[in-house]
C-alpha positions as CSV (number, residue, x, y, z in Angstrom):
1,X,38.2,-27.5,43.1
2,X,39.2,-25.2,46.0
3,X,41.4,-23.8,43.7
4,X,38.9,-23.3,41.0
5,X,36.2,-21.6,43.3
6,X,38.6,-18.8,44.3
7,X,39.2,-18.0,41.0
8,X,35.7,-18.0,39.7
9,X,35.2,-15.3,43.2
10,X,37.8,-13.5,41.7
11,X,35.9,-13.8,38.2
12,X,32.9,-12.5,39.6
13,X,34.7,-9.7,40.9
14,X,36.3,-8.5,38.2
15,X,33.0,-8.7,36.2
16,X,31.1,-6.7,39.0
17,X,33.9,-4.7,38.6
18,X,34.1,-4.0,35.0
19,X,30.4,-4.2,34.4
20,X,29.8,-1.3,37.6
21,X,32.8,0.9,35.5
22,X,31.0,0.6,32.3
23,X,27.4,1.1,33.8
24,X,28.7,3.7,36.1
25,X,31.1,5.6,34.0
26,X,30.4,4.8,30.1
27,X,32.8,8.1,29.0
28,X,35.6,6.6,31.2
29,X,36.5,4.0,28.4
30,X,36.1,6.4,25.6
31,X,38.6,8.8,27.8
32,X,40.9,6.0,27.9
33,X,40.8,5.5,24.4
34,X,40.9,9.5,23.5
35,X,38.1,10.1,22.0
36,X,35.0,11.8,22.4
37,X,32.0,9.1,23.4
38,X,29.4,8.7,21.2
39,X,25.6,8.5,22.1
40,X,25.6,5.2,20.4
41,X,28.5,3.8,21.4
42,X,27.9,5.0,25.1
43,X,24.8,2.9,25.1
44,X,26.1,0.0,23.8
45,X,29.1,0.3,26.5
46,X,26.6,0.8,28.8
47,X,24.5,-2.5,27.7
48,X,27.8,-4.4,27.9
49,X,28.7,-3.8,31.5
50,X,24.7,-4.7,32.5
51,X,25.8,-7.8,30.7
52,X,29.4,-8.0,33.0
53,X,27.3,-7.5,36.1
54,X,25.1,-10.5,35.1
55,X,27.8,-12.8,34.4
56,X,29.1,-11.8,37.8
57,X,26.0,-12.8,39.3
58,X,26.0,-16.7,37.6
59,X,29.8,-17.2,38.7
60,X,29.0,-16.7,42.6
61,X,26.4,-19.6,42.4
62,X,28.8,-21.4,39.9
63,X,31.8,-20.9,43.0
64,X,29.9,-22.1,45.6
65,X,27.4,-25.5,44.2
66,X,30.2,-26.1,41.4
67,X,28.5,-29.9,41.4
68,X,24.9,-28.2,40.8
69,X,25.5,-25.0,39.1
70,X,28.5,-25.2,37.4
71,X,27.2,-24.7,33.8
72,X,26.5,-20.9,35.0
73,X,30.1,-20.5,33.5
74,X,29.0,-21.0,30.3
75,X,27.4,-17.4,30.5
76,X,30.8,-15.6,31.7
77,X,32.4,-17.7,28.8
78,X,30.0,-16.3,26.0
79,X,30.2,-13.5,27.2
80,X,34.0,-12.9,27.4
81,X,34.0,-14.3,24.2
82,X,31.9,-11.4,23.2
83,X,33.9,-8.7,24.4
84,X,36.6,-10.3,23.1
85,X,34.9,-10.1,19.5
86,X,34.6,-6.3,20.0
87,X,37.7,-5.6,20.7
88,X,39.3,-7.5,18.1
89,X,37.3,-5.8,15.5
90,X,37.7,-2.4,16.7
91,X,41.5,-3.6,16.7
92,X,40.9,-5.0,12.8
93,X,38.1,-2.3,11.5
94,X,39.4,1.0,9.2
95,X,36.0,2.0,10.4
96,X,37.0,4.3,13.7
97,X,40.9,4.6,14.7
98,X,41.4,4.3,18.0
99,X,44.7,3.3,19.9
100,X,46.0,0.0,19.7
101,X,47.3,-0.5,23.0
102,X,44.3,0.1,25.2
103,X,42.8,-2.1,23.1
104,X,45.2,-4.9,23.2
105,X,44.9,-4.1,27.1
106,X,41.5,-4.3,26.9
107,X,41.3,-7.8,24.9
108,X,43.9,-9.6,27.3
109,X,42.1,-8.8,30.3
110,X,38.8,-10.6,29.0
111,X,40.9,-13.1,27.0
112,X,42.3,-14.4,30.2
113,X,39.5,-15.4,32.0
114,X,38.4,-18.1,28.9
115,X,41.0,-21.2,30.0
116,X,39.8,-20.4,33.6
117,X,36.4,-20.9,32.3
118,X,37.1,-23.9,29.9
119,X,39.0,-25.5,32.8
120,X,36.4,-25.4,35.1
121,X,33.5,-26.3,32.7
122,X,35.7,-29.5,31.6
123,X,36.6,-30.2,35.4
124,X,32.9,-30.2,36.3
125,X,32.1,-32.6,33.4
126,X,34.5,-34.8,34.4
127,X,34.0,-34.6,38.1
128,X,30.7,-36.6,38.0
129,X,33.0,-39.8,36.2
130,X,35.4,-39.9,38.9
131,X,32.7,-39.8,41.6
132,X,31.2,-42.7,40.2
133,X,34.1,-44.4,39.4
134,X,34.7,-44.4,43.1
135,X,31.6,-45.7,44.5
136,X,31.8,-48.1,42.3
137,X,35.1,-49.3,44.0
């Protein structure tokens, strides 16, 4: 589990990270993907990293009481899961063209954080079992 806590720190990090770079600087992404920002889009950029910055906030508790507040993960999960979503279908959509590398970039940096997240979650479920199986002994 030591193992597992670091990570989820690192997690968190990355979310404050992201979630400060989209808050912060909405137009950096759009510069990345060379185009001009829209109003629109800038808001809903903007309302994605306030959602980054939460899920940063339910990994640190999820890190430290992993036996108490492990299920935080679940939020980070959806919510990678999310982004993921979006970048697939901006990837998939005739709607707007927009480079496919940054995007791919972009999709594989959220997309690795879910078996981190699935690990843990199914680590914490079974954790519980194996601590009864050994009082029991």
């Amino acid at each position: 589990m030591f193992l597992a806590r670091i990570l989820l720190l690192l997690a968190a990090a990355d979310s404050f990270a992201a979630g400060a770079w989209a808050v912060g600087w909405p137009d950096a992404l759009f510069a990345l993907l060379g185009m001009s920002a829209p109003v629109d889009a800038r808001s809903l950029w903007r309302l994605l990293g306030g959602l980054l910055l939460g899920q940063g906030v339910c990994l640190i508790p999820a890190a430290w009481r992993p036996a108490d507040c492990g299920g935080l993960v679940l939020v980070p999960l959806f919510g990678r899961l999310l982004l993921c979503s979006v970048w697939l279908w901006l990837l998939g959509t005739s709607r707007v063209s927009l480079p496919a590398g940054p995007l791919r970039g972009l999709l594989l940096h959220d997309a690795l954080w879910l078996p981190l997240f699935l690990g843990f979650l199914w680590a914490c479920r079974s954790q519980p079992a194996l601590n009864r199986m050994q009082h029991a002994k």
